[in-house]
C-alpha positions in Angstrom: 70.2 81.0 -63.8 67.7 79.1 -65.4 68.4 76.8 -68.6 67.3 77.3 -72.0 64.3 75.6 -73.2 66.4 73.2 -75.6 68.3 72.5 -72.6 65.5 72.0 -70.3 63.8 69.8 -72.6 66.8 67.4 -73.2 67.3 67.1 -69.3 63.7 66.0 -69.1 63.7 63.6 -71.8 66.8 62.1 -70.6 65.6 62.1 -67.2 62.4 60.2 -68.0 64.3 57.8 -70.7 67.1 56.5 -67.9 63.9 55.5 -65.9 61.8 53.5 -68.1 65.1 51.8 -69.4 65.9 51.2 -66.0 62.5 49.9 -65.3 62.3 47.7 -68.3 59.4 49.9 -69.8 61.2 51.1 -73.2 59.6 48.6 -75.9 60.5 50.2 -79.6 63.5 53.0 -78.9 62.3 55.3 -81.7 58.6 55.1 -80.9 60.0 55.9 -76.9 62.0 58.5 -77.8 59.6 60.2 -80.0 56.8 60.0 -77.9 58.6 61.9 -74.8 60.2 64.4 -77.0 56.5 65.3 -78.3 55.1 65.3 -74.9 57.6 67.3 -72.9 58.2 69.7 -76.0 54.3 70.4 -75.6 54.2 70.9 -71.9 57.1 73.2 -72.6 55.0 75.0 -75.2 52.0 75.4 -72.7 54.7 77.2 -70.2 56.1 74.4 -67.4 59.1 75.0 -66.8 60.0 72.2 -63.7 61.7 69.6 -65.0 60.9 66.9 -62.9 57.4 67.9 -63.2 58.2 67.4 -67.3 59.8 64.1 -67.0 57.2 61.9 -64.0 54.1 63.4 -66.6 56.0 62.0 -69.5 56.8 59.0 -67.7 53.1 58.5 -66.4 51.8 59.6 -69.9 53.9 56.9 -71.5 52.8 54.2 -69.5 49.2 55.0 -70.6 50.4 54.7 -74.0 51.7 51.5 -74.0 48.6 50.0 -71.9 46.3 51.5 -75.1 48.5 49.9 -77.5 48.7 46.9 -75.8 45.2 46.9 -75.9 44.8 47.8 -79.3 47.1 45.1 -80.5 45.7 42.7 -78.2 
């Protein structure tokens, strides 16, 4: 049995959260949160359905976020 989407997305978020905040990565919660909710939500929409796949690509994408806005802000 498969999950449901809402499910699968939740898993993947929560997945991807637990490491960064393990990692020390998570800077602003809110901004964190949002940002992986966005990006696995859109993977979802695009039809990928593994949810590791979902949470490292969130994770990765993430990281590239906060090196532009560190740059930015820099």
């Amino acid at each position: 049995m498969t999950e449901s989407l809402p499910i699968l997305i939740e898993h993947s978020v929560q997945i991807a959260w637990d490491f960064l905040e393990r990692t020390g990565e998570l800077d602003d919660a809110a901004v964190a949160s949002r940002f992986l909710v966005d990006h696995i939500e859109l993977m979802v929409r695009r039809g990928e359905r593994r949810r590791l796949l979902l949470s490292n690509k969130a994770i990765d994408d993430y990281r590239r976020f906060k090196r532009k806005r560190a740059i930015l802000v820099a």
